[in-house]
C-alpha positions, -999 to +999 in steps of 0.1 A: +375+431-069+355+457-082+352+484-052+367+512-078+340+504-104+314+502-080+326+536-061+329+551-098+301+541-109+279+558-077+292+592-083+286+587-121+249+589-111+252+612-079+238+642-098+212+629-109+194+609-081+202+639-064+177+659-090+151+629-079+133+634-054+115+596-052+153+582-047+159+589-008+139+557+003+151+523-006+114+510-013+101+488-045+071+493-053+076+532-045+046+545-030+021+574-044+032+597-018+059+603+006+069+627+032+099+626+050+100+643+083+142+634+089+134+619+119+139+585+138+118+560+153+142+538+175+133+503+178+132+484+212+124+452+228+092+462+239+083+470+204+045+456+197+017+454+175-023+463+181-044+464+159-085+471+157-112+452+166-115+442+131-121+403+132-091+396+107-075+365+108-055+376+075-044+404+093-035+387+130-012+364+109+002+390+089+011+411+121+024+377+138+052+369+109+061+409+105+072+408+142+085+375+137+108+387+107+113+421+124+129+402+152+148+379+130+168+410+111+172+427+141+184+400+168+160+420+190+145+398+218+105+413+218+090+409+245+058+410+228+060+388+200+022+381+193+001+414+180-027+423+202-066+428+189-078+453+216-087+485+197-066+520+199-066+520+241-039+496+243-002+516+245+018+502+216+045+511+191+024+503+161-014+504+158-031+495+126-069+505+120-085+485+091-124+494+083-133+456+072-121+419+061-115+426+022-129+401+000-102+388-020-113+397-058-101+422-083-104+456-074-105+452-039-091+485-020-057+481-012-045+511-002-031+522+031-014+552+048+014+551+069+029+576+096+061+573+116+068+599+143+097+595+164+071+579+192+047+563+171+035+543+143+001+541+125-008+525+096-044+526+086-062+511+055-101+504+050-091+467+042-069+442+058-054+435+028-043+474+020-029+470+060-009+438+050+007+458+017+020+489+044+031+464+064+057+454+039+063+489+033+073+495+068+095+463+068+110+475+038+119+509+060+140+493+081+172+507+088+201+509+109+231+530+123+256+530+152+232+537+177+207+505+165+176+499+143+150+528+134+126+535+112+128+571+096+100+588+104+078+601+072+037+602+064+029+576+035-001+576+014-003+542-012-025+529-033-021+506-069-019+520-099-035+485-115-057+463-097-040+428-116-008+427-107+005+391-115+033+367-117+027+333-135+047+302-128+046+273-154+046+242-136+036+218-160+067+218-184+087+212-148+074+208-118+078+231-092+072+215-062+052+231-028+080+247-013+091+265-045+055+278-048+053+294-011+085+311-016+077+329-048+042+338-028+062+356-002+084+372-028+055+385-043+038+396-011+066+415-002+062+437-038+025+438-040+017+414-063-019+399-058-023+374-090-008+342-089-011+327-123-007+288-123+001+271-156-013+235-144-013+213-179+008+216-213+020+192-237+044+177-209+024+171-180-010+176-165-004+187-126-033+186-106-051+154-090-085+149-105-107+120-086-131+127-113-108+119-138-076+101-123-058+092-157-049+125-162-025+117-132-023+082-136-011+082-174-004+118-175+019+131-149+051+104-144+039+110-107+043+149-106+015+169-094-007+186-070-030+168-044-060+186-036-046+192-004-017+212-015-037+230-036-056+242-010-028+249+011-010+269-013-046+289-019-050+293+016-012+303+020-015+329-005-048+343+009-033+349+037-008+372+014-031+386-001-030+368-031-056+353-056-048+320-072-060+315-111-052+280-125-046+273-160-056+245-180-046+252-215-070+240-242-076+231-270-035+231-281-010+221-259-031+191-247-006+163-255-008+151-219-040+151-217-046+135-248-021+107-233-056+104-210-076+107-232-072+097-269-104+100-280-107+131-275-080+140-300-084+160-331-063+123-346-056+091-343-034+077-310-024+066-292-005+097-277+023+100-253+036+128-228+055+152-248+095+158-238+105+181-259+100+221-264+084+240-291+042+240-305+031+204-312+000+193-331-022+173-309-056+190-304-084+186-288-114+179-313-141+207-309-168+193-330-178+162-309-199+166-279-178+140-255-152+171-258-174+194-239-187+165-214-148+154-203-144+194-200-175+203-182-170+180-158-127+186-156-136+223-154-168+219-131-145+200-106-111+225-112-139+252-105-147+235-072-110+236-061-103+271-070-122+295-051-110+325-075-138+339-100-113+340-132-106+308-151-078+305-178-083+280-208-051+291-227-062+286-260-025+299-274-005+285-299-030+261-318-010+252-351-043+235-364-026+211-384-048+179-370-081+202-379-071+207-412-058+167-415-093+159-406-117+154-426-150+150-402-138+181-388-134+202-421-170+189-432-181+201-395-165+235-403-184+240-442-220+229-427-217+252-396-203+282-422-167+281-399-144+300-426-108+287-408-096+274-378-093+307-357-130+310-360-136+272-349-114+280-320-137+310-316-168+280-317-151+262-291-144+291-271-183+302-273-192+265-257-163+267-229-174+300-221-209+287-214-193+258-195-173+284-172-206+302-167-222+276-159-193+273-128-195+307-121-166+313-137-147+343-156-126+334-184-092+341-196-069+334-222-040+344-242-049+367-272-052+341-298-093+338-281-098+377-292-128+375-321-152+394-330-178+362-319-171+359-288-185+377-258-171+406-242-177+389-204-139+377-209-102+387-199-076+389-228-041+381-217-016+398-245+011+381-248+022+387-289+027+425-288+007+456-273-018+457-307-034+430-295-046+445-262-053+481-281-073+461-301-093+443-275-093+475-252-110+497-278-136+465-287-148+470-251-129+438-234-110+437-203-070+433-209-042+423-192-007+423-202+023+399-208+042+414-237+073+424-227+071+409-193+083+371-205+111+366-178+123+334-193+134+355-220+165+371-202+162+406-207+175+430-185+156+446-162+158+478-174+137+465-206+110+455-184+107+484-163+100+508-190+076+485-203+042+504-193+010+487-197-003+524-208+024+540-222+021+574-232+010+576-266-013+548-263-038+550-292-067+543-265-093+572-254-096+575-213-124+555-215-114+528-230-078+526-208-102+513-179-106+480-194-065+479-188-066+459-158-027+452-153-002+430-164+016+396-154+051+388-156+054+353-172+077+322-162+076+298-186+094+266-170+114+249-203+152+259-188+144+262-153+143+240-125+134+243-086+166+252-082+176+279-108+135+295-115+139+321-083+177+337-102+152+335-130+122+354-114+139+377-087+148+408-088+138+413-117+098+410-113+104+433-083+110+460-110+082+445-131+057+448-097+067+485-093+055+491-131+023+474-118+020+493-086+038+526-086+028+562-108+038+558-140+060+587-131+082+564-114+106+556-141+137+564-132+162+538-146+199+540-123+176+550-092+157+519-100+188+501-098+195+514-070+163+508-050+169+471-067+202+460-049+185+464-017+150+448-029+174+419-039+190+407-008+154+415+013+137+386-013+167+364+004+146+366+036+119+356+033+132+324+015+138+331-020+173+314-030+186+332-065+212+346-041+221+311-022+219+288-047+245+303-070+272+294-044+261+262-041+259+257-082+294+268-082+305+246-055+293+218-076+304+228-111+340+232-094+343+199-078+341+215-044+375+236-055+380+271-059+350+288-069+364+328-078+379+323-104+342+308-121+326+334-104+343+359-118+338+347-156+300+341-147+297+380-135+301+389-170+281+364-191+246+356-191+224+332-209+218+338-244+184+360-251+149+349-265+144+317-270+176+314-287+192+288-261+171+255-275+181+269-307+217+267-302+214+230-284+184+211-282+170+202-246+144+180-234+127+177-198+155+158-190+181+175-198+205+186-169+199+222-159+231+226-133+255+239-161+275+276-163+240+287-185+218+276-154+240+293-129+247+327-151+215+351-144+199+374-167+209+413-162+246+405-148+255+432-128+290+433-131+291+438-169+263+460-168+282+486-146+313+477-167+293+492-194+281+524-175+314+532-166+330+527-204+297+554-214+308+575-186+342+572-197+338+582-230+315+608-223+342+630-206+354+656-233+390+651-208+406+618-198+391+612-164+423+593-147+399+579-121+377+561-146+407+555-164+425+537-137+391+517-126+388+505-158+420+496-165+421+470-129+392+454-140+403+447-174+437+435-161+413+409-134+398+398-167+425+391-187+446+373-156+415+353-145+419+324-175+450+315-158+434+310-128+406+292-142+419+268-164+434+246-134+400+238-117+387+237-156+409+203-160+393+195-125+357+194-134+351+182-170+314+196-168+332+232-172+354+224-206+325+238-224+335+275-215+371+273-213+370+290-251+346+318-232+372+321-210+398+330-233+376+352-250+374+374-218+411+372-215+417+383-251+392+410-248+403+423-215+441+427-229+424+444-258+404+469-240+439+473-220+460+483-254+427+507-262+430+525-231+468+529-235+463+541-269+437+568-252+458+572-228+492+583-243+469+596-277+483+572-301+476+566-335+461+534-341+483+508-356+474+487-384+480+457-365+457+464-334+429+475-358+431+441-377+436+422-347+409+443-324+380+433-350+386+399-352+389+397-312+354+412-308+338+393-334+346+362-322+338+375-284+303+380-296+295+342-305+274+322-285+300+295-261+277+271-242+249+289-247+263+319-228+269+356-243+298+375-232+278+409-222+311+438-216+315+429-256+296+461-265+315+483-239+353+467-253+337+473-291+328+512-279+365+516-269+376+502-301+355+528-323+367+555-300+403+555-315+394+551-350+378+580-358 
C-alpha cells in the first residue's frame, strides 16, 4: 500500500546517512566505539558459549537465554545449548571474560568490549553485568543473507554515558499485572536500561501486600496488588537483567487510598474512599501529628525490608495543600514552629521522612516539588516540571535525575524525546557541577493505559529515549535514528513485548471479527490527541473501557509521519519530481477511497461510529491534496472556489474526533500554501 512512499522516502535520506558514519549497524543504544572489519562470522550448530571462571549466576543465566533466543531466530538446532564455565581452554565460538560479580548499585561498571573475527567471538567486561549489556549487543548484530546467519565481524568498545537510566511504570492508577512487568524488564534489558521505577500507591490504589499493615490491601486495593512473593520475583527477575528495582510510595499528596486505610491520618475529616477519577485531589496526609511518622516508619521500615535497592521514592509531587490550609490545628502548628507556607511544611515533613529512610538505610527520592533550601543534600531530585528545576538543584550541590520531556503518556513523537538531552549543550551548569546529573527516567503514567495497550505506549519509543541515556551525546541523528528504530521495534516483539501483536487483535475486536484494512488504514494516520488533552476532551475514570480506535492508535504513527517527509521533500525540489509526485498522489487516492470501504464494517460494529466523521475527513482531505497536486502539477492558478473550500477542509480536519488527531493535516495544509503564493 505504501511501497512507493516507503522506497521514496529511503532515497530522500540516502545522502545523508551516507555522510554518517554511526548509521551502518542497526544497533539502539549505539555503542561508544565501533570498527567494522566487513567481515563475517557464520553461525553453526555447534555454536557455544564459555565463559570464565567467574562464579556468576547472573551471567550463567544470561548466557543460557542468549543461546536460547539465538536458537529461536535462527531455527538452528545447537548442539550446545547450555554455556560452559571452564575458563579460556575450552574451544568455543564465544568466550566472555568478566573480572567480578558486579554489585548491583548506581555506578556500577558496565562497560564491555566486543570483537568478532570471522572465527571467533570475545566479549570481555570487568563485571558481569557490563558482559550481559554486550550480550545484547551481539544479539542485536544478528544478521542474515542467502548463505545463512552471521554476525559481521567488527571490534566494539561500550560503556554508559549516565549511570541512571530508568523507565517507571505506574501501577497503582491500573494495575499491571506480573506478566506485564517481566516483559517491560526484558524490553528494557535488551536497551540498557538499569532503573526500574515502580509507582506502588496513588490516590487510586495502594499495590503492595503489607502484613504490617493489611488495610492498605484490605480496604485499599479492590484486590489488586503485589504479594511479597511477586515482588521478590520480579526483583530477582530483573537482577538477573541487570536491573535495580526502586518502589514508590507517594506521600504526603496522592494518599487517597491510603487514607481509605487510614483516616486518621488525614490532613480532614473522613471517612475517605478509593479515588476513580484523574487529576490532583486534596486528601493529605497530616504532617504535624506524630502517629503520621509511626504508621510511616513502620510502612517504610517494612517496604525497606522488601526492596533490597538503596534509593527510596516518597513522591511528594502535586500537594494542592488545600486540607492544610482548611485546618486549623495545622495552621497554628505551622505559626509556632515559624513554617511561612505549605511548601516549607512539606520541607518539615520531608526532614522527618528523611530521618525515617536513614534510619532504613535508605536514599531518598522524589519529584522536584521536595527541592528546598532545608533539606539535606544526601537526596535524589527527580525533575519532572521543566529542566530549571534540575539546574537549580545541580548547581545547589544535589544529585538529579530527569523526567522532563521523557513523559511517554504524553504522546509525543519520538523524535521529541530523542533530542531531549539530559545535558544539552548550553547548559548553564559548570563541569563540576554536571556530575551530580545522574540520568534520566522515561515516565509511564498508567490513567489511559491498560495491560493490554501500555507496551504500544512504552515501545519503541523508550528505545530512543535509552539511547539518549546510554549513547554519546553525539549520537543525534534524527532519520538514522529512525532508521536503527524499525528494526529495534520488531526485536522488542521477541522477547515478549506485544505493542506490535496486540494491535491486530484490537482491530479484530473493534471490527466484529470483519475486515480489519480498511480500519488499519485510517488508524496509520491518526494518533491520540497530545498532553493530557484526551481526559479533557471526554472524561474517564478507572473504569472506563480502554479498547477504543484512541487505545489502538499509537503515538508517532509512522505512516503519516513519512507522509509528511515526503510532502517536505516534495516541496523542497526547486523542479516537479514526477516520482514523488506520483507516490504521493497513490497514497492520497488510498485515502480518499478508503471511507468507502470503511463505512460497511462501520455499520457492523457500533463501537467504531465514533470515527466515521474522521473518516470522512481523511477522505475530504485526501481529494484535496489530490486537486493541490494537479494544480502543481499542470501550474494552475488557484481558483477561488478551491481556496474557500481548501481552508474550510483543513480546519475542520484539525479537530479532535474521538479523541484522535488526524496527523498528515500539516503535510495537506503545506500543499495548500504552496499554490497561493
Amino acid at each position: 500500500m505504501i511501497k512507493i512512499i516507503l522506497v521514496l522516502f529511503s532515497v530522500t535520506f540516502a545522502s545523508v546517512i551516507a555522510q554518517n558514519k554511526n548509521t551502518q549497524i542497526n544497533l539502539m543504544p549505539y555503542p561508544k566505539e565501533i570498527k567494522i572489519t566487513g567481515e563475517k562470522y557464520r553461525i553453526k550448530s555447534t555454536f557455544s558459549i564459555n565463559y570464565s571462571l567467574t562464579k556468576s549466576e547472573r551471567l550463567k543465566k544470561m548466557s543460557n537465554r542468549f543461546l536460547i533466543r539465538l536458537a529461536e531466530r535462527t531455527g538452528l538446532f545447537l548442539k550446545n545449548p547450555y554455556a560452559n564455565q571452564s575458563g579460556a581452554k575450552l574451544k568455543t565460538a564465544l568466550f566472555i571474560q568478566t573480572e567480578k560479580v558486579g554489585k548491583l548499585k548506581l555506578g556500577v561498571d558496565e562497560s564491555y568490549s566486543l570483537k568478532i573475527s570471522k572465527n571467533k567471538i570475545t566479549l570481555k567486561a570487568k563485571t558481569d553485568i557490563g558482559a550481559i549489556r554486550g550480550l545484547e549487543t551481539l544479539l542485536q548484530l544478528l544478521k542474515a543473507d542467502e548463505t545463512g546467519y552471521y554476525f559481521p565481524t567488527l571490534a566494539i568498545k561500550d560503556a554508559p554515558r549516565f549511570k541512571w537510566r530508568g523507565l517507571m511504570i505506574d501501577a497503582a492508577r491500573h494495575f499491571m499485572p506480573v506478566e506485564v512487568i517481566k516483559r517491560n524488564l526484558d524490553g528494557m534489558a535488551m536497551v540498557k536500561m538499569n532503573v526500574f521505577h515502580w509507582h506502588l500507591s496513588d490516590d487510586q490504589g495502594f499495590r503492595v501486600e503489607s502484613k504490617i499493615y493489611p488495610k492498605l490491601t484490605e480496604l485499599a486495593s479492590d484486590g489488586l496488588f503485589y504479594t511479597y512473593e511477586q515482588i521478590k520475583e520480579i526483583i530477582k527477575y530483573a537482577d538477573d537483567r541487570g536491573i535495580r528495582v526502586i518502589p514508590e510510595f507517594d506521600v504526603p499528596g496522592h494518599a487517597t487510598a491510603i487514607l481509605t486505610a487510614f483516616p486518621e491520618l488525614a490532613s480532614a475529616p473522613g471517612p475517605y474512599k478509593i479515588e476513580r477519577n484523574w487529576g490532583i485531589f486534596d486528601p493529605t496526609l497530616n504532617p504535624t501529628i506524630d502517629k503520621t511518622y509511626k504508621f510511616l516508619d513502620k510502612l517504610f521500615g517494612e517496604m525497606a525490608n522488601l526492596f533490597p535497592d538503596e534509593y527510596f521514592h516518597i513522591g511528594g509531587d502535586e500537594n494542592n495543600g488545600k486540607q492544610w490550609d482548611a485546618n486549623e490545628e495545622i495552621q497554628k502548628f505551622m505559626k509556632a514552629n515559624n513554617i511561612k507556607d505549605n511548601h516549607a511544611l512539606q520541607a518539615y515533613f520531608n526532614k522527618r521522612l528523611l530521618k525515617i529512610l536513614t534510619k532504613h538505610n535508605k536514599k531518598m527520592v522524589g519529584w522536584d516539588e521536595i527541592f528546598h533550601k532545608d533539606i539535606p543534600k544526601n537526596i535524589v531530585i527527580q525533575s519532572w516540571r521543566g529542566k530549571q528545576a534540575l539546574v537549580d538543584a545541580a548547581n545547589k550541590g544535589y544529585q538529579v535525575i530527569l523526567s522532563n520531556g521523557y513523559y511517554i503518556d504524553l504522546i509525543q513523537p519520538t523524535s521529541f524525546h530523542y533530542l531531549n538531552d539530559p545535558l544539552p549543550k548550553g547548559i548553564k551548569l559548570s563541569d563540576d557541577k554536571k556530575k551530580f546529573v545522574l540520568g534520566g527516567e522515561a515516565t509511564m503514567w498508567a490513567e489511559m493505559v491498560s495491560p493490554e495497550t501500555i507496551d504500544s505506549r512504552i515501545w519503541p519509543r523508550t528505545a530512543a529515549i535509552a539511547e539518549r541515556f546510554w549513547s554519546p551525546q553525539n549520537i543525534n541523528n534524527v532519520n538514522n535514528m529512525y532508521k536503527r528504530l524499525d528494526r529495534i521495534n520488531y526485536l522488542l516483539e521477541t522477547v515478549g513485548l506485544t505493542h506490535i501483536k496486540n494491535y491486530g487483535m484490537m482491530l479484530r475486536r473493534l471490527t466484529n471479527n470483519n475486515d480489519t484494512k480498511p480500519l488499519d488504514i485510517l488508524i496509520q494516520v491518526i494518533e491520540p490527541v497530545k498532553i493530557y488533552k484526551r481526559n479533557s476532551l471526554r472524561k474517564q475514570n478507572q473504569q472506563t473501557p480502554l479498547t477504543r480506535v484512541v487505545d489502538a492508535a499509537t503515538p508517532d504513527a509512522k505512516v503519516a509521519r513519512e507522509f509528511r517527509n515526503l510532502v517536505d521533500s516534495y516541496l523542497a525540489d526547486k523542479k516537479l519530481d514526477m516520482k514523488k509526485h506520483n507516490a504521493l498522489v497513490e497514497q492520497l487516492k488510498i485515502w480518499k477511497a478508503n471511507n468507502k470501504k470503511l463505512l460497511p464494517i462501520i455499520k457492523k460494529s457500533p463501537m467504531l461510529k465514533e470515527i466515521e466523521l474522521m473518516s470522512i475527513r481523511l477522505s475530504e482531505l485526501s481529494d484535496l491534496g489530490l486537486k493541490i497536486l494537479n494544480y502543481r502539477k499542470n501550474h494552475k492558478k488557484i481558483s477561488s472556489e478551491l481556496f474557500s473550500d481548501g481552508s474550510q477542509i483543513i480546519n475542520n480536519a484539525k479537530v479532535p474526533i474521538a479523541q484522535t488527531e488526524l496527523m498528515i493535516v500539516p503535510a495537506i495544509e503545506k500543499l495548500f500554501g504552496s499554490i497561493l503564493f
